[in-house]
C-alpha positions in Angstrom: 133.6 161.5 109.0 130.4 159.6 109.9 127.2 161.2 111.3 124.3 159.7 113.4 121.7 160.9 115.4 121.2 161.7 119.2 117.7 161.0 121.1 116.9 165.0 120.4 117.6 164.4 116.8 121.0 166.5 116.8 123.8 165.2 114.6 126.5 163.5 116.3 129.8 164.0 114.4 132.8 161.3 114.9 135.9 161.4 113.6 137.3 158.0 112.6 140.8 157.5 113.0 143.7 156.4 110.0 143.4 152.7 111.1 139.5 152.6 111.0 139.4 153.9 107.4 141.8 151.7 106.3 140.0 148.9 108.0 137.0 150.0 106.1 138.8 150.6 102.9 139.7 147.0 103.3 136.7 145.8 104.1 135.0 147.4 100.4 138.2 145.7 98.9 137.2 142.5 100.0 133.7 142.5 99.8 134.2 143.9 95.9 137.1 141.2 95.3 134.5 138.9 96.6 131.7 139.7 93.9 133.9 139.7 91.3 135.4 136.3 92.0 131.6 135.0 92.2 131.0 136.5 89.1 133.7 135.0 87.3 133.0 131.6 88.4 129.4 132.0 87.9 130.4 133.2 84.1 132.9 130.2 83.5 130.5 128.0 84.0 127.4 129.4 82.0 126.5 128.9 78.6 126.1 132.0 77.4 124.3 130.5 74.3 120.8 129.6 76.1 121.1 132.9 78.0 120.8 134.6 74.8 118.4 132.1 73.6 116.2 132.2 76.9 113.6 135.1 75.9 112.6 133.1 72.6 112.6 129.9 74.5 110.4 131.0 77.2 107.6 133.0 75.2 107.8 129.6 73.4 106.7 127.7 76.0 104.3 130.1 77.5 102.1 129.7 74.0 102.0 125.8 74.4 100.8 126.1 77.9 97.9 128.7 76.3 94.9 128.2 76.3 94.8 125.6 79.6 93.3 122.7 79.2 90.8 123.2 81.7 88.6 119.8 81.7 91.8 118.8 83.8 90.8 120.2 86.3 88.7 117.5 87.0 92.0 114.8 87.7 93.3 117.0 90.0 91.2 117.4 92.8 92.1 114.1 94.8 96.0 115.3 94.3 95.6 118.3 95.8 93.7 116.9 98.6 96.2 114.7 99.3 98.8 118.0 99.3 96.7 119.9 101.6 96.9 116.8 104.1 100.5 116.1 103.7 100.9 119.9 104.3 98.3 119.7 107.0 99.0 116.5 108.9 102.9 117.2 108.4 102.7 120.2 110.2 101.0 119.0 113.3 103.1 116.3 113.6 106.5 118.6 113.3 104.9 121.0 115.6 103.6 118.2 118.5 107.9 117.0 118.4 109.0 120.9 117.9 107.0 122.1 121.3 109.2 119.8 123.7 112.4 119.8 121.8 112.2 124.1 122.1 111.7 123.5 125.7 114.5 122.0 126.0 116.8 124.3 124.2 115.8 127.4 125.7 118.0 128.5 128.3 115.7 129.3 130.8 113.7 125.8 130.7 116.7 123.5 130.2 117.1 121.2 132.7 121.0 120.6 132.0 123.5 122.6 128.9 123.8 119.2 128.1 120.2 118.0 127.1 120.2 121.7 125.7 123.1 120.8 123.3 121.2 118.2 122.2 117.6 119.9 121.4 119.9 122.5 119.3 121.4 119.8 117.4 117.6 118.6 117.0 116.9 121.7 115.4 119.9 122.6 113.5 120.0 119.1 111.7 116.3 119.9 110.9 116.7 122.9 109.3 120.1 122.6 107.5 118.0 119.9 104.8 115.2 121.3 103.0 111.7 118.9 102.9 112.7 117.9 99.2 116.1 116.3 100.2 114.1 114.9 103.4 111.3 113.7 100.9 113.9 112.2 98.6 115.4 109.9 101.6 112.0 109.0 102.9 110.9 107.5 99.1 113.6 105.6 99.4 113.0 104.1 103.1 109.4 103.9 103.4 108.4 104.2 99.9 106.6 106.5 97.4 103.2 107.9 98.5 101.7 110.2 100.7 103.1 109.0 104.2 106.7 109.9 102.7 105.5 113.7 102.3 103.8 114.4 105.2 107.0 112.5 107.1 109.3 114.9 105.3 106.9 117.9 105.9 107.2 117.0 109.8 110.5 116.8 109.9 111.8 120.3 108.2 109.3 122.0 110.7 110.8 120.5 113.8 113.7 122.6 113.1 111.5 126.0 112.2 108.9 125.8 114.8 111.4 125.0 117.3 113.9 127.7 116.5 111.3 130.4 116.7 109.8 129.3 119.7 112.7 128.6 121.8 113.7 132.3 121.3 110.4 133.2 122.0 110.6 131.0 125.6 113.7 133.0 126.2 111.9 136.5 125.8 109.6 136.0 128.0 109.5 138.4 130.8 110.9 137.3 134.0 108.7 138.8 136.7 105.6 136.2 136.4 108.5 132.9 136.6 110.3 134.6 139.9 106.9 135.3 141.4 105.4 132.0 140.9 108.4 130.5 141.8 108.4 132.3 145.2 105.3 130.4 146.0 106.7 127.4 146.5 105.8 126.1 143.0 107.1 123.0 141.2 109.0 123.6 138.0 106.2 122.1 136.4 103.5 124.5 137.9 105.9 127.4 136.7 106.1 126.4 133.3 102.3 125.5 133.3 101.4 129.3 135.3 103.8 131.5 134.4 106.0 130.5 131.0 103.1 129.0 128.6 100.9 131.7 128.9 103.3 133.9 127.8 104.4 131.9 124.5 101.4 130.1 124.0 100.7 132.9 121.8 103.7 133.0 119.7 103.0 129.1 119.4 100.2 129.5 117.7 101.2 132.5 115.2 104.5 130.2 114.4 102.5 127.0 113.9 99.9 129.1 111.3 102.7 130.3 109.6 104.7 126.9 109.0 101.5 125.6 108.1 101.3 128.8 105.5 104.7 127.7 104.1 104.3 123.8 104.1 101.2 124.2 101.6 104.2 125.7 99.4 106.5 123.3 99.9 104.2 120.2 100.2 103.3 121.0 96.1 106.5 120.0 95.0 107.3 116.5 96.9 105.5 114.7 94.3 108.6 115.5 92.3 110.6 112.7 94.0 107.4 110.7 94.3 106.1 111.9 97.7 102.6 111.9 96.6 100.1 115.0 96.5 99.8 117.1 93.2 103.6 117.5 92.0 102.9 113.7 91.3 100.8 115.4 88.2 102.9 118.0 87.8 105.6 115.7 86.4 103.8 113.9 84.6 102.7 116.3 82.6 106.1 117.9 82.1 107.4 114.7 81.5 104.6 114.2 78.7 105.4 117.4 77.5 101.2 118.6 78.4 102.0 121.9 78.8 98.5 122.9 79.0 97.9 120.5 81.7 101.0 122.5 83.3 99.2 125.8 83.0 96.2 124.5 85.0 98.2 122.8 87.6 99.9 126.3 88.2 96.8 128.0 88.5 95.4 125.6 90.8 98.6 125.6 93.1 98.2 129.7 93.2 94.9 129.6 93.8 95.3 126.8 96.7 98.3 129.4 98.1 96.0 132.2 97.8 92.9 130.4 99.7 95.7 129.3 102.2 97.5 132.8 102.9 94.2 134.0 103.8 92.7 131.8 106.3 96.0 131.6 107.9 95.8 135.7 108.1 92.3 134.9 109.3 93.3 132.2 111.7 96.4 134.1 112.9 93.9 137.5 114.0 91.7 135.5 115.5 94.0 133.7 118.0 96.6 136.1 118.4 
């Protein structure tokens, strides 16, 4: 017999019927079937062996990467310069493309269901491939470097800046669109008056917090050759410098760190 609670903070008891519980008795069969199944064909296809072995293995390599190697340091300046501007320049090139294509696919700025179709298709195929896969493809068409990466930044935030904001647009509160609109105004002058102000806003916090998350993401592109300090990153592994490894992690949390706050900063001090 389930319980929830009224406005007054009384319980509300409600009898559920034979058919419900056995819906929800199914429902806990399924799901636990589920898991189980998962489980089972997670477990085939394991090797058990470096599972077991995985504690040694890892306190193994944590000792090679100790003590860093901290002279280092020193090489890796111009490849994290070039991550913060593949981060940086990626972003504001996904979010100048994101801002009309979120117009469009908000169903109160559409101008046809067609044209909206379309700006969710924008989106969706942005977001369904991560910016390594995108990164990956770009090496291959323009070439390794640092124009691949920011490329492949801009175009996994089309899809997450313009998610976000087209459900903002379509939160916006109605009264200051009808009551410009009862002016006479153009569609342009309502979406200039009486729609922007209201998301401009949400714009910004969105665009400072892709930019938060690119910093992340752009620190691992050099992996397939996108340039920016995963470039160095392999290497090193790939040389087997673990204590060139250490100093690279350090330097990537202490980049994310910076980054987290001035976007916290940022974020207060335009929203």
């Amino acid at each position: 017999m389930p319980v929830s609670t009224s406005s007054a903070g009384l319980p509300l008891w409600q009898r559920r019927t034979t058919a419900a519980q056995w819906l929800r008795f199914a429902a806990w069969l399924f799901g636990l079937s589920l898991f189980l199944l998962c489980w089972k064909v997670i477990s085939d296809n394991t090797l058990w062996v470096f599972v077991e072995d995985a504690g040694r293995q890892g306190s193994d390599l944590l000792g090679r990467m100790l003590p860093p190697r901290w002279e280092y340091a020193e090489k890796l300046w111009r490849p994290m310069w070039d991550t913060l501007n593949i981060a940086t320049l990626g972003t504001a090139l996904g979010v100048l493309m994101a801002f009309p294509v979120a117009f469009l696919a908000a169903r109160n700025t559409t101008p046809h269901p067609l044209v909206r179709s379309l700006a969710l298709m924008i989106i969706v195929s942005s977001r369904s491939i991560n910016s390594l896969i995108w990164a990956m493809l770009l090496v291959t068409i323009v070439g390794p470097g640092v124009l691949a990466g920011i490329i492949a930044i801009a175009l996994r935030s089309i899809g997450f800046v313009g998610k976000l904001l087209y459900e903002a647009i379509e939160e916006i509160h109605p009264t200051p669109v009808e009551a410009i609109s009862a002016t006479g105004a153009s569609r342009l002058q309502v979406m200039n008056y009486a729609v922007l102000p209201q998301v401009l806003p949400a714009f910004a916090g969105i665009s400072l917090y892709r930019w938060d998350i690119n910093i992340r993401e752009s620190t691992v592109l050099g992996l397939v050759g996108a340039g920016g300090i995963g470039l160095a990153l392999n290497a090193s592994i790939n040389s087997l410098a673990w204590s060139q490894v250490s100093v690279i992690f350090v330097m990537i949390f202490a980049t994310v760190i910076v980054s987290e706050w001035m976007s916290a900063r940022v974020r207060r001090a335009m929203i």
